[in-house]
C-alpha positions in Angstrom: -9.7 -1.2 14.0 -7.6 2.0 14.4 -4.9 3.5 13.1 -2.7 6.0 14.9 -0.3 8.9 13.9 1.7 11.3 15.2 1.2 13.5 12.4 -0.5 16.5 13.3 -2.3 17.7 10.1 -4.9 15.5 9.8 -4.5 15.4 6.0 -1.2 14.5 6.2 -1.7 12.0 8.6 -4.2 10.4 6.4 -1.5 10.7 3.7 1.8 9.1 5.7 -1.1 6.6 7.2 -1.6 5.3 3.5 1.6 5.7 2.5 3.1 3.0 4.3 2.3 -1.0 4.3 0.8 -2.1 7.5 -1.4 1.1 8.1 -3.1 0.8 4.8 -4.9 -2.4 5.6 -7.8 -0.6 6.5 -7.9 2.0 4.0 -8.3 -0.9 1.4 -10.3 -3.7 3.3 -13.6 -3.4 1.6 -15.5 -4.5 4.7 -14.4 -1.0 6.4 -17.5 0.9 5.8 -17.5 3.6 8.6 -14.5 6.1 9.7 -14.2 8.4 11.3 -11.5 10.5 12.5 -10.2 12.6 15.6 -6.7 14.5 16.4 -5.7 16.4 19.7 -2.4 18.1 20.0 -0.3 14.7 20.1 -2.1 12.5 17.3 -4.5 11.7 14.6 -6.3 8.5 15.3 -8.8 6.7 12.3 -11.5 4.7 13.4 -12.4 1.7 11.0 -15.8 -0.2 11.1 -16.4 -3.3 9.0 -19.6 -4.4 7.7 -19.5 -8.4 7.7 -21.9 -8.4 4.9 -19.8 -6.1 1.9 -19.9 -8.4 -1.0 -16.6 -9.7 -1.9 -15.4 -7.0 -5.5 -14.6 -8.8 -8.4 -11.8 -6.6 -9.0 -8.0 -6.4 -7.5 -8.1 -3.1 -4.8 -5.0 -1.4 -6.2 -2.9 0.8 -4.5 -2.1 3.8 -5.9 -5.2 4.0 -7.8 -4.9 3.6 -11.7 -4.4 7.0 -12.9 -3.7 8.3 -9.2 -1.4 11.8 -9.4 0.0 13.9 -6.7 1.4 10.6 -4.8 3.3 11.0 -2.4 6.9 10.1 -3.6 8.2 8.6 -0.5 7.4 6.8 2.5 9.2 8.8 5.6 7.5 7.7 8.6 8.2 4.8 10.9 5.8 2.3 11.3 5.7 -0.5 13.8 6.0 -3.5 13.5 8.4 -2.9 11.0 7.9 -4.8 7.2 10.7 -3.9 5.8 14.2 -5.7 6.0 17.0 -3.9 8.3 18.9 -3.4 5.3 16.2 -1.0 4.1 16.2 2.6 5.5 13.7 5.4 5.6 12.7 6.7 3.1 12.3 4.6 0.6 9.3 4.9 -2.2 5.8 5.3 -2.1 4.3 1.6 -1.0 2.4 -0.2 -4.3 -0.2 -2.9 -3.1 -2.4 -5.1 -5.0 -5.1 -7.1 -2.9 -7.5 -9.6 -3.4 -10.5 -9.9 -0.8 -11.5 -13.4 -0.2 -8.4 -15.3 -1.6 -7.4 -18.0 0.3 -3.9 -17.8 -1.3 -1.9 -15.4 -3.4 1.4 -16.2 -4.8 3.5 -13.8 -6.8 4.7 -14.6 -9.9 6.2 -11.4 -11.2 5.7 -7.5 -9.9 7.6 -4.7 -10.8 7.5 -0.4 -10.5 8.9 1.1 -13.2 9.6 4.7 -14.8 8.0 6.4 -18.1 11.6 5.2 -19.7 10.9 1.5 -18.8 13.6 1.5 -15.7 12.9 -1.0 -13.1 13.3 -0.1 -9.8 14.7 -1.9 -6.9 12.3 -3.3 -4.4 11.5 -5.1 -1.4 8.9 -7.9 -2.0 6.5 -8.2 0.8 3.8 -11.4 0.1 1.7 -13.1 2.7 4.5 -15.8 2.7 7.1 -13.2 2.8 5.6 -10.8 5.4 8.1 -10.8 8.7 5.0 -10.4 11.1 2.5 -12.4 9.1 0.3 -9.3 9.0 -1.0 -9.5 4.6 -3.7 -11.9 4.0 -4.7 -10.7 0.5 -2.2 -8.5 -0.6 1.7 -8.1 -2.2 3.4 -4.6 -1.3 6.1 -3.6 -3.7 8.3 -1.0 -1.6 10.9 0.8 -3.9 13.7 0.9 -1.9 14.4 5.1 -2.4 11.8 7.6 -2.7 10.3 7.9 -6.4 11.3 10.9 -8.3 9.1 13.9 -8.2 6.4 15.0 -10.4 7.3 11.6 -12.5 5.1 8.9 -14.1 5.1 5.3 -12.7 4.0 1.5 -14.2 3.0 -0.5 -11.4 2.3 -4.4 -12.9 2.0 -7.4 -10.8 1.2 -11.2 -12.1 -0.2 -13.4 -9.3 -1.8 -16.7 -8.9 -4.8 -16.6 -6.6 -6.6 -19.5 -5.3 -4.7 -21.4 -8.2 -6.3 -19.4 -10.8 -3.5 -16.8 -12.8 -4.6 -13.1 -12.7 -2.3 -9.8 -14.2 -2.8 -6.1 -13.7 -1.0 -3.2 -15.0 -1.9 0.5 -14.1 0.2 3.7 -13.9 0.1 6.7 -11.2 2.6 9.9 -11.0 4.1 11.2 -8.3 3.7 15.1 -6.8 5.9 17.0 -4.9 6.8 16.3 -1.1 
C-alpha cells in the first residue's frame, strides 16, 4: 500500500498525509509494520507493508492521539477520491478517527469534537455505512467542517456499537500553529 503527496517536505507530507481521511488508513492499520519513505523533486511517496499475523489490539486506534499537541488545525490538501460532501470546502478541521481492527460492524451512536468551553462543533459524519466510496471498514471520521482554532484544547468523544457490543471513548488533543 502507498500513499502519495505532492508535498515536498517530507515532514509535512507525512503531516497533510495524516491529516486527511482516506490517506490515514495506513498510518493506523495495525497490520502495517514496515514503511518506508522516498521523495524526489515532484512527491513524497510512503510505502506500507502489513504483517498478516499482528494480533488484533484490544484497544480503539484513536486519531489524534489522547493527549496529542501541536495538531495540525486544519486539513488543506485535496485528497482523491473525495469523502467529504460538495457542500464542504477546503479547509475544514483536523480529521478525528476512531477504529476498531477486526469489527465486522460499527455503528455510531453519538460522536462529537468539542472546545475547552464545551462548544460543539459542526461536522461531517463519515461511517462505513456513510462513506461515499465505501473506503472505512473499521473506522468513523469526524471532520469539523472549518479549521480548529489555534493553539486550543479539543474533546474528541465517540459512542459506537461494534459487533453488537456498546463501546465509548473520550480523549482530548490541542491544536498548534499552522
Amino acid at each position: 500500500m502507498e500513499d502519495v503527496t505532492g508535498e515536498l517536505d517530507p515532514t509535512r507530507a507525512i503531516d497533510s498525509l495524516i491529516n486527511s481521511v482516506y490517506h490515514r488508513l495506513p498510518f493506523i492499520n495495525h497490520e502495517m509494520r514496515d514503511v518506508g519513505l522516498g521523495y524526489s523533486v515532484r512527491a513524497v511517496v510512503v510505502m506500507f507493508g502489513a504483517n498478516q499475523r499482528t494480533p488484533t489490539p484490544a484497544n480503539p486506534i484513536i486519531c489524534p492521539g489522547d493527549g496529542a499537541t501541536g495538531v495540525l488545525p486544519g486539513w488543506i490538501a485535496q485528497e482523491f477520491p473525495n469523502p467529504l460532501p460538495a457542500d464542504v470546502k477546503l479547509p475544514a478541521g483536523c480529521p478525528v478517527s476512531i477504529s476498531f481492527p477486526g469489527a465486522k460492524l460499527i455503528e455510531l451512536i453519538t460522536g462529537t469534537v468539542e472546545t475547552a468551553t464545551g462548544t460543539k462543533l459542526d461536522c461531517v459524519v463519515l461511517t462505513p455505512q456513510t462513506d461515499p466510496h465505501k473506503l472505512l471498514k473499521h473506522d468513523v471520521f469526524l471532520v469539523p467542517k472549518k479549521p480548529l482554532d489555534e493553539r486550543q484544547s479539543y474533546r474528541a468523544s465517540f459512542e459506537v456499537m461494534v459487533d453488537g457490543a456498546r463501546k465509548s471513548k473520550a480523549w482530548y488533543f490541542a491544536t498548534g500553529s499552522k
